[in-house]
Each structure stands twice: as C-alpha cells, then as structure tokens.
N, C-alpha and C positions, 0 to 999 in steps of 0.2 A: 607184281600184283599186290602184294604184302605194302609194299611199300605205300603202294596208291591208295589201298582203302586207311593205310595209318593217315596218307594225308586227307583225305575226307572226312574219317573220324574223330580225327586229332580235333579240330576245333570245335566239335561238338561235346566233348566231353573235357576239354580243357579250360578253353575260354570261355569267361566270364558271359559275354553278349551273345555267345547263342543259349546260353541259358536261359528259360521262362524267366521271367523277373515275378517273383511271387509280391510286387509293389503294384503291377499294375492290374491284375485282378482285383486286389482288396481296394484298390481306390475306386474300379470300376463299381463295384459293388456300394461302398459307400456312396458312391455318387447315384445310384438307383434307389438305395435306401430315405437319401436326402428328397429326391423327388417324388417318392409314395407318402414319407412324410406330412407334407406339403399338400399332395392330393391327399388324404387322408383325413386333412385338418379342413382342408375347402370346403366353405358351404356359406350358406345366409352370410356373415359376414362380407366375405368377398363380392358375393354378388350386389348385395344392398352396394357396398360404396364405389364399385364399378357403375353402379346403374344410375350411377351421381353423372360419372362423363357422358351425357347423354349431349342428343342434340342443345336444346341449352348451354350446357355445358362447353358442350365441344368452341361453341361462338364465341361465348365469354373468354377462354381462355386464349383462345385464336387471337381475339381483340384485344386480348393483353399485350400478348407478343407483336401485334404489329403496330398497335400506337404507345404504348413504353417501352418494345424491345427486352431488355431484361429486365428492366424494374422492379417486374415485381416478384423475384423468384425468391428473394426473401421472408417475404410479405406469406407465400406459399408454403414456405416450412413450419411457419407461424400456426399454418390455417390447417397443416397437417398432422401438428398433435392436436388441436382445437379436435379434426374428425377420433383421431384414435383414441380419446379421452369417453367422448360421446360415446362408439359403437361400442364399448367395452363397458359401457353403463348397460348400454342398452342390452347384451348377448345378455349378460351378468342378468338381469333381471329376466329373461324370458329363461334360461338356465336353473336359477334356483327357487322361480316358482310357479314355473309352469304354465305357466299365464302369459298373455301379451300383454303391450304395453296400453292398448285400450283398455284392456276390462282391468288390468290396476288403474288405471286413472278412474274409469267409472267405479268400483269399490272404496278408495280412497277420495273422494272428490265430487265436488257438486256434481249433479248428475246433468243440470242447465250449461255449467260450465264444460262439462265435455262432449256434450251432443255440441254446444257452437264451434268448439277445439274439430271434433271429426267432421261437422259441415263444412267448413271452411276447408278441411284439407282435401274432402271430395271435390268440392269445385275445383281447387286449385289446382289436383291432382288431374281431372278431366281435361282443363288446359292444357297440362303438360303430356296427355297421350295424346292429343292432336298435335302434338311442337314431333313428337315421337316421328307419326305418322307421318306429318311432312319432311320429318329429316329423311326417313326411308326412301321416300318420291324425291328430293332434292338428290340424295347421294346416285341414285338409280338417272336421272336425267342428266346425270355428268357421265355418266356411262353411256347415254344416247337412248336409254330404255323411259318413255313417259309416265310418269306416274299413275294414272288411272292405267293402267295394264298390272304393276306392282303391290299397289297398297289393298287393294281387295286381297288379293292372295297372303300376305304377309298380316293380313287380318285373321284369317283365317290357321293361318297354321299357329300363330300364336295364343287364340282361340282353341282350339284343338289341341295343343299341348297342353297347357292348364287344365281343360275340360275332360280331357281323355289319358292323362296321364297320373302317376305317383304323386308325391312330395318330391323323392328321392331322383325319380326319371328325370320330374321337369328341373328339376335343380342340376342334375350332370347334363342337360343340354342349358342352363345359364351360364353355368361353368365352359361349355365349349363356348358359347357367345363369347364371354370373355378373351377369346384368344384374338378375336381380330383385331381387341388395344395394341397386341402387338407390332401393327401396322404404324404408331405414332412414335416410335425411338427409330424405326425403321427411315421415315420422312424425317424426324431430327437431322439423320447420320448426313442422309442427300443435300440439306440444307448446310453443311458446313458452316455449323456457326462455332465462333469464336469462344473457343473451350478457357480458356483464360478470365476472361470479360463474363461466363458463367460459373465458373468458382468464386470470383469475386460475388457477382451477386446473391448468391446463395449462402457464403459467410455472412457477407456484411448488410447494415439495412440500409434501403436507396429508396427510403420514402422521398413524395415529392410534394411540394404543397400544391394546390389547387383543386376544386371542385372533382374535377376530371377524374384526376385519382383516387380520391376518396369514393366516387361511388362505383369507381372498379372493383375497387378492395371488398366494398359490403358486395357488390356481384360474386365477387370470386368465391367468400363465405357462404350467400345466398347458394347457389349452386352448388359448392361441396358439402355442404353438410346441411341438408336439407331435411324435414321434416319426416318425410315418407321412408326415408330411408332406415329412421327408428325402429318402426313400427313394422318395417316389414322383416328388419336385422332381428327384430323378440318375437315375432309371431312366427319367422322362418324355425329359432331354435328350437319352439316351439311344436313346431310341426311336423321337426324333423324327430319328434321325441327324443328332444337332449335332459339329461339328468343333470343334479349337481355333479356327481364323476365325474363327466364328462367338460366340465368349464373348463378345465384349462386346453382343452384341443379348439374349444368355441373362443375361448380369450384369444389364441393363438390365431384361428381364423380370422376374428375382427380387426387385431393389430395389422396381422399380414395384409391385409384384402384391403384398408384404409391404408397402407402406407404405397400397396402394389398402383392404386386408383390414383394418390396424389404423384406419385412420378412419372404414370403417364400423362396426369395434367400437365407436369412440368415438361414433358418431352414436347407437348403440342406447342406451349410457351415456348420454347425454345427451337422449336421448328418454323412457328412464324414470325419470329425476332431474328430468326439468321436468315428468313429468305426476305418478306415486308418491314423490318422494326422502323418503328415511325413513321409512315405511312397513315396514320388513322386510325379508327376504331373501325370495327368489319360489324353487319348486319346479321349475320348467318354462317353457321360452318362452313354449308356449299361455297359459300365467296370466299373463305378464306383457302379452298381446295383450286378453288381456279385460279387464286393470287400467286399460288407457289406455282403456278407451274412456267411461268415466265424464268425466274430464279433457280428454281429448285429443280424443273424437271417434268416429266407429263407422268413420270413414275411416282415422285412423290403426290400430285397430284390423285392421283389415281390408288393409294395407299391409304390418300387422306377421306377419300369418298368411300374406301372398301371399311373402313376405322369406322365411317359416319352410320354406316349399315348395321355392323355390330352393336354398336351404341344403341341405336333408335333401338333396335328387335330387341335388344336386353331391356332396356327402357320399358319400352312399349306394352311388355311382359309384366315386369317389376312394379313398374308406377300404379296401374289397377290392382294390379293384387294386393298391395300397401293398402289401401282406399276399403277395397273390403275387407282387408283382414281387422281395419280400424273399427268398421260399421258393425262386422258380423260380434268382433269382441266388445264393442259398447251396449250392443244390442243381447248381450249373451246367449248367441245361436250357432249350431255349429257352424264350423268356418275351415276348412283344411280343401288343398290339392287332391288329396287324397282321399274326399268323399265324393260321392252321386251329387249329381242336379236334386234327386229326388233329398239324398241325405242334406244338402247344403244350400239351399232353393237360395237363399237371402245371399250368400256370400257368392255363389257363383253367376247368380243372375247379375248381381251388380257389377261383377265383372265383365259379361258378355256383354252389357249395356254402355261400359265406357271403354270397351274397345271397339262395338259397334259407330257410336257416337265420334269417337276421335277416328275412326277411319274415314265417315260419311265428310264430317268438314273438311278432314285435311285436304278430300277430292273436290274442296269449291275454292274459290281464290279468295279465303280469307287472309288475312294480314295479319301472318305469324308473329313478326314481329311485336305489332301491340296484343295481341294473345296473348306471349313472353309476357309482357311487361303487368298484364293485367295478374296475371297469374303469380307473379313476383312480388305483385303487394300482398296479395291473401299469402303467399310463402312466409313473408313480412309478417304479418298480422299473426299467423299461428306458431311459426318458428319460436319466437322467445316462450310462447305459453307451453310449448311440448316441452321444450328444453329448462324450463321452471318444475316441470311434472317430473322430468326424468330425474333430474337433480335432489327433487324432495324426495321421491320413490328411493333412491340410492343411498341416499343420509338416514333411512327408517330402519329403525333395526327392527321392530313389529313387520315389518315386510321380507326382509333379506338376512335376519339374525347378525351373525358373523360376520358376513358378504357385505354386510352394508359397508362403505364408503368410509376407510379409514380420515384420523381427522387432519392428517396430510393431504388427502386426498382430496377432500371433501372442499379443502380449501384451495388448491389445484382447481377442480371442478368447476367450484365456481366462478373462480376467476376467467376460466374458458366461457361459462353460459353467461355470464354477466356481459363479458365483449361482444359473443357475438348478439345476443340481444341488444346492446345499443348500436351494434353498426346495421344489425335489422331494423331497427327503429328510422335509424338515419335514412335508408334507402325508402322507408313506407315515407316519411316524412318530405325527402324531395321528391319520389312520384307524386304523391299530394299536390307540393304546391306546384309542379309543373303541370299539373292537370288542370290546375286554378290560375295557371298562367304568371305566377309571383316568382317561380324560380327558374 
C-alpha cells in the first residue's frame, strides 16, 4: 500500500509537469488586463471611423477588390494614416477645449462661412442615412426578410436608443455594433486569397494609370475619412465629459478605432479580390455578398450581409447624430445624448427628423445608387473646408496652447489635408463634368 501511494504521490511532488506552472496564470491575466485596456480606451473614436465602413463604404471597397483585385491595398495604408492623422486633430480638440468641432469653427470663423460648411453636411449627411437605411433592407432581403417588414423597426430602435438612452449607454451599444465588422476577416479567411500577392501589395505601390483608378482612390479617401465623422469623434469626447487628463486614453482610442476600421476595409478588399478580382466595379454592397457566394461559399455570403447589418445600424445611428451635433454646436444650444427632448428640442428633433426621413425613402424605390453619388459631391464640396478648419484650429495655439500641433506635425498635417483635398476636388470635378456629359 506504501508502495502504491509513493507511486501516485511521487509524481505529484516530484515532477516538474504536474506542477501549477505559475507562467500561465500571469499570462492569463495579462491577457485580461490587455483587453480591459482596450475596452477601457473605446469610445467616439472607434465608433466615428467604424461608422465610416457603412453601407457606402462597404461597396466601394467591395468594388475595389473585385475590378483591381489587390491594387489597391497600398493605396489604403496611405489612406490609413491620412484617417489616424485627422481623428487625432480632431479627439485633441474636443479634449482640450471642451467644445465641438462646430462651435470652434463658428467662434473662430465667418459665421456665413460655417452655417454653408454645416448645410451642406446636413444634406449630405441625410443622403447617407437613407444609403444606411437601405443597406439594412438590402443586407435583410438576402436573408429572405423584405424590407418594409425591417426598416420601420430598425428605425425605431435606433430612435429609441439616442432618445431614451445616456451618452455612455448609447455609446457601449455602438461599441457592440461594432462587433459584427468582425464578420469581414472571417469572409477573407473563406475567400482563400492569395497571402503572398497581399503582402506584396501592401509593401509595394501598384498604382495604375487611367481614369478608373484614380477616381477609385478619391472614392476610397471620400468614404474613409469623411466629413461627419470629425465632428461626431469632438462632440462625442465631448459629451462623454473627457478632460485634458484624459487625452492620452482619447488619443489612444482614435489611433486604435482608425487603424481597427482601416483593416477591416482591407479584409473586405481582400475578400472580394480573392473570391471576384477583375470582374468589374460592383453597384452595391448587397451585389458584392451574392458575388461571393458562387466562389466563396453561402457562408461567406451570409457573413458579408450579417457585416452589412452592423454597418448600416451603426451608421444609421452615427451619421444623424454628426449632423445635429454640427447644427446644435453652430447654433450654441444644448446638444447631448444625454438630455430630454424637452432639455435639447433643436438637437434631438433634427435627429428624429433625419432618421424619420431616411427611413420613409429608403421604403420607396429610389436609386441609391445616384443618392450615393449626389451626396459624394456635397461630401466633395465640404470635406476640404472641415479639413482646412481642423487643420487651422490645430496649428492655433490661442485655441489648444501646448496641444496645438507641433511644427513637425503641422507639417505632416498638412500634407495629409492638402492630398486629400485635391483628390476631393478631382472627384467634385468629374461628377461635374459627367453630369454635363464632357467626361
């Protein structure tokens, strides 16, 4: 009996492997720490350049990968500090002066000149919650659910979230929206594209000449670093009552939430470059969810529409609230998540009116499509003027002391707003002339 429990006990108090490894606790642990981190730092940032991959978005990027294939994955890392450069102006100033980025433009700036800056992005922005609203109805009718059964309802809750919720609430259900991006590395994986032939493109640049690409490229710029998404990344830190103290957790959300946004663009690229590349330019996200499933599978298909859900609802959310947090800050009246209809009449009404509004047309058979494109000129038209405001606001040291924009930086800076400003030019300038029938 002696014998037997020495050998049972023996290797419990002997050998090395049945001992606890005190290695994998403490990694366990640091690996919980790293991901509280992380949620911890999440907020406006993240969500603003998340709510970039919107329906919109999702197309464009779709139609990269399947008429260049990888072309343009280059072009995209380009376009990914272009955004991290921007949202880091922009935390940075809702951060250290407590203000949005409206009512600094209206204090610093003609007052003619920014009432036309915030019209133009109301319309524009109304445009793009009916692209929202139809992405919802599009991704739902690949499911076999009709739209007018869908979009009333997804009106309403999102509605109801803003209206009846925090800052703080409605922002940890943006941050859950955000998980469904998760669905687009997942459609990569299925698409087995050619891991080789996407390192290359990502190291090296594969511009290519012709019209084609050039005004893909100002699409892909137009769409990730969009106008609204300023204004709702300063008014968000704003409302989440962030301090100066607090800027380096807001820095940290803006870089992460801009770099987390551009790699799921890249995974979409790279999921309809390995299932369609060359194939054409696509019309609509939905088309490029029913492209892949011949290729890719009825799973990635079905990832790519559950992705498209996510997107619109965050959108759908995001894009109006941008628009009044513009209005309510030019107009100097209250303006937060976190007040009454009665406390915030002007900012929440105009809320409930352009989610009202983009839900009613998305339900008639208007042509998204030119909606898109009408709404991408005014994008055009205001983009270079926010991104000349944010730029000057950031260079002021009467505004930001310290914080303002060191003269590396400044010079960095510009050279990002100056590009994407003339590649926005370009894009206003051939919708123009294809509208006049010259190009």
């Amino acid at each position: 009996m002696t014998r037997d429990l020495d050998t049972v006990t023996a290797p419990t108090s002997a050998s090395p492997a049945a001992l606890p490894s005190p290695a994998a606790p403490a990694t366990r642990r640091r690996g919980w720490r790293r991901i509280a981190a992380v949620a911890m730092v999440a907020g406006p940032g993240l969500v603003a350049a998340n709510a970039g991959n919107d329906a919109a978005g999702i197309a464009t990027y779709a139609s990269a990968g399947s008429q260049f294939a990888y072309g343009t994955l280059f072009f995209m890392v380009l376009v990914t500090i272009a955004l991290v450069m921007v949202q880091e102006m922009a935390v940075r100033l809702g951060a250290h002066t407590g203000k949005g980025l409206g009512a600094l433009i209206r204090e610093q700036f003609s007052l003619r000149l920014t009432a036309l800056a915030v019209f133009c992005l109301l319309l524009a922005n109304t445009g793009l919650v009916v692209s929202e609203f139809a992405g919802i109805g599009a991704a739902f009718e690949l499911l076999g659910v009709p739209k007018w059964a869908v979009i009333p309802p997804a009106a309403v809750l999102l509605w109801s979230l803003v209206l009846f919720g925090s800052y703080k609430w409605a922002e940890r259900i943006f941050l859950v929206m955000s998980l469904a991006f998760f669905a687009y590395p997942v459609a990569m994986i299925l698409g087995h594209p050619d891991w080789g032939q996407v390192g290359e493109h990502l190291a090296v640049p594969h511009f290519q000449p012709g019209k084609d690409f050039v005004l893909l490229a100002v699409a892909l710029i137009g769409t990730t670093v969009s106008p609204y998404m300023q204004f709702y990344a300063a008014a968000g830190v704003v409302d989440r009552g962030a301090k100066p103290a607090d800027y380096k957790l807001i820095r940290a959300d803006a870089v992460l939430g801009a770099v987390f946004a551009c790699l799921i663009s890249l995974t979409i690229i790279i999921a309809t470059a390995a299932a369609i590349g060359g194939t054409g330019p696509l019309e609509s996200a939905a088309q490029a969810a029913e492209a892949l499933r011949p290729v890719a599978g009825h799973s990635a298909e079905l990832l790519f529409a559950f992705g498209l859900i996510g997107a619109s609802a965050l959108a759908g959310a995001v894009v109006p609230l941008s628009a009044s947090y513009a209005v309510g800050e030019a107009a100097g009246v209250e303006r937060s998540v976190s007040r009454s209809f009665r406390d915030a009449p002007l900012f929440l009404g105009l809320f409930t009116a352009q989610i009202a509004l983009g839900a009613i047309v998305a339900l008639t058979p208007v042509d998204v499509i030119q909606l898109l494109i009408g709404t991408q000129v005014l994008q055009g038209l205001i983009s270079p003027i926010v991104l000349v405001y944010l730029l000057v606001l950031t260079n002021r040291r009467s505004v930001l002391g310290d914080a303002a924009n060191s003269p590396r930086y400044r010079i960095a800076a510009t050279t990002v707003v100056v590009g994407v400003a003339a590649m926005s030019t370009v894009l206003l300038v051939q919708t123009v002339l294809g509208w006049l029938g010259l190009a």
